[in-house]
Backbone as ProteinMPNN parsed JSONL, in Angstrom:
{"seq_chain_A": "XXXXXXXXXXXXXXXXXXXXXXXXXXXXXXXXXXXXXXXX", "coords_chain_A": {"N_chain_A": [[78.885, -32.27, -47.295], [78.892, -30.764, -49.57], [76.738, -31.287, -51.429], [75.03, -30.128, -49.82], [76.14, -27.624, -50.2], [75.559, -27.125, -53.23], [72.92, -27.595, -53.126], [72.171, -25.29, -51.889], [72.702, -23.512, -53.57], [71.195, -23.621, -56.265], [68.691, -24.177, -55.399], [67.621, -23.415, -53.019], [65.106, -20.98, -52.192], [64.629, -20.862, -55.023], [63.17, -23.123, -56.201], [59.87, -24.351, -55.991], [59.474, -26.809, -56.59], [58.004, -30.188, -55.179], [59.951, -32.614, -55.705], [62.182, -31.335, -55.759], [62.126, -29.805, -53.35], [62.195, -32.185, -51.224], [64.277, -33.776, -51.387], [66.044, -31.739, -50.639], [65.265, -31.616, -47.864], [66.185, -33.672, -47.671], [68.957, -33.542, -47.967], [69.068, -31.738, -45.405], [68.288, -32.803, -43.12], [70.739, -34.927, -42.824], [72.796, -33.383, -42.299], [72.242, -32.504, -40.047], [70.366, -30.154, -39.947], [68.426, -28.268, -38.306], [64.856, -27.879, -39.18], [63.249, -25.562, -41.319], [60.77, -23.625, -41.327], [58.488, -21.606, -43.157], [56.222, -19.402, -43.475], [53.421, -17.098, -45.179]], "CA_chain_A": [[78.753, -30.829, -47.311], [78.857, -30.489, -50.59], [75.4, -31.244, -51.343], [74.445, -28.983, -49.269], [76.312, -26.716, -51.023], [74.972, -27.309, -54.258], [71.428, -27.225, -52.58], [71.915, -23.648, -51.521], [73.076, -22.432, -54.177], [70.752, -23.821, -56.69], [67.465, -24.76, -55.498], [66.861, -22.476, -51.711], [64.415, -19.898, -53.21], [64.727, -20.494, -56.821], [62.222, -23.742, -56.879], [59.138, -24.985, -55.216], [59.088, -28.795, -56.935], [57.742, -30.839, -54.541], [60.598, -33.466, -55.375], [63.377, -30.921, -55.038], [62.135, -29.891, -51.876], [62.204, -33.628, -50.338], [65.687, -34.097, -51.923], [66.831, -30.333, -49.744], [64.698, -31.654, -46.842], [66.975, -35.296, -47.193], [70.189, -32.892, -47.167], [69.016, -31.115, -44.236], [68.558, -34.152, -42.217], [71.712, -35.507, -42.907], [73.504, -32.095, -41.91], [71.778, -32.093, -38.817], [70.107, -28.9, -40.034], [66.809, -27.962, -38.147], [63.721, -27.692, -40.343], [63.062, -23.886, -41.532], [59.49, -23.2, -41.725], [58.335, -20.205, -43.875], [54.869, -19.008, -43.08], [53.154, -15.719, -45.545]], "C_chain_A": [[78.641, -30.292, -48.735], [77.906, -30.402, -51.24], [75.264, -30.381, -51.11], [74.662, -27.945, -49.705], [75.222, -25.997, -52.32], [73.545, -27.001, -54.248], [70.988, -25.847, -52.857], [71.629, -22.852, -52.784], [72.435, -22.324, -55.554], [69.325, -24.08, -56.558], [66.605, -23.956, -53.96], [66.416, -21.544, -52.741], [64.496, -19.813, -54.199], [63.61, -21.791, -56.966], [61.658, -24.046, -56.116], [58.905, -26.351, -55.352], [59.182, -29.168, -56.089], [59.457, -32.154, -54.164], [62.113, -32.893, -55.138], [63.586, -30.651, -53.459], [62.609, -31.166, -50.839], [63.585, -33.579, -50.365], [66.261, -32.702, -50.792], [66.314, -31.119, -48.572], [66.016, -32.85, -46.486], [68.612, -34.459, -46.356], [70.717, -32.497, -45.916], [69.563, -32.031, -43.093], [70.047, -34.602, -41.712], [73.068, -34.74, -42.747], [73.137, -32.069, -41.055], [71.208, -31.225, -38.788], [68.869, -28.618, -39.619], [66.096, -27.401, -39.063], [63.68, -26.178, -39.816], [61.569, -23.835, -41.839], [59.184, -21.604, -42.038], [56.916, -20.101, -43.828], [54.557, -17.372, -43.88], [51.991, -15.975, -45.736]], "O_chain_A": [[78.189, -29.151, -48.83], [77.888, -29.359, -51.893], [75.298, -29.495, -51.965], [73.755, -27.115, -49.778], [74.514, -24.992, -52.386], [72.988, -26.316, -55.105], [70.094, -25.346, -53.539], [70.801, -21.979, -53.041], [72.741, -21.344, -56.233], [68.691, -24.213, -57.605], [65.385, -23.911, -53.806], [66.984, -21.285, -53.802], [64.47, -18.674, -54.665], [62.953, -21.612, -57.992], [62.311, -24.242, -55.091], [58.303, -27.038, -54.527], [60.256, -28.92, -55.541], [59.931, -32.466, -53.072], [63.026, -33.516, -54.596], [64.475, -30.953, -52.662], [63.294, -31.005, -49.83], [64.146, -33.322, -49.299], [67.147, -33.121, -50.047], [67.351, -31.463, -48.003], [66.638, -32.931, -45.427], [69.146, -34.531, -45.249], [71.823, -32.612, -45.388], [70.613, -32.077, -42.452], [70.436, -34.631, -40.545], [74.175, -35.23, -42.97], [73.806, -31.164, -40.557], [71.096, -30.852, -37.62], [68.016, -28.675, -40.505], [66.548, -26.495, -39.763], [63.891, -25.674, -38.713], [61.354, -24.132, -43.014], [59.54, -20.641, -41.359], [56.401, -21.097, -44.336], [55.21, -16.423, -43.448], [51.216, -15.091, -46.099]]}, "name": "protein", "num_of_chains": 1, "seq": "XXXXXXXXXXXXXXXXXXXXXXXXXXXXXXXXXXXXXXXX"}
């Protein structure tokens, strides 16, 4: 959980890098957290 923390609170809406994303996507996973798709 902690991760996940850290995730939030650093890297949701503040970066698009491809390899941070993967790295949030791994978190997700591993939280059980259903994928969020953002569509504009």
């Amino acid at each position: 959980m902690e991760a996940l923390e850290i995730m939030e609170n650093h890297v949701v809406d503040k970066t698009y890098e491809p390899v941070a994303l993967y790295h949030l996507a791994e978190v997700y996973k591993a939280n059980n957290i259903p994928r969020e798709s953002k569509t504009t």
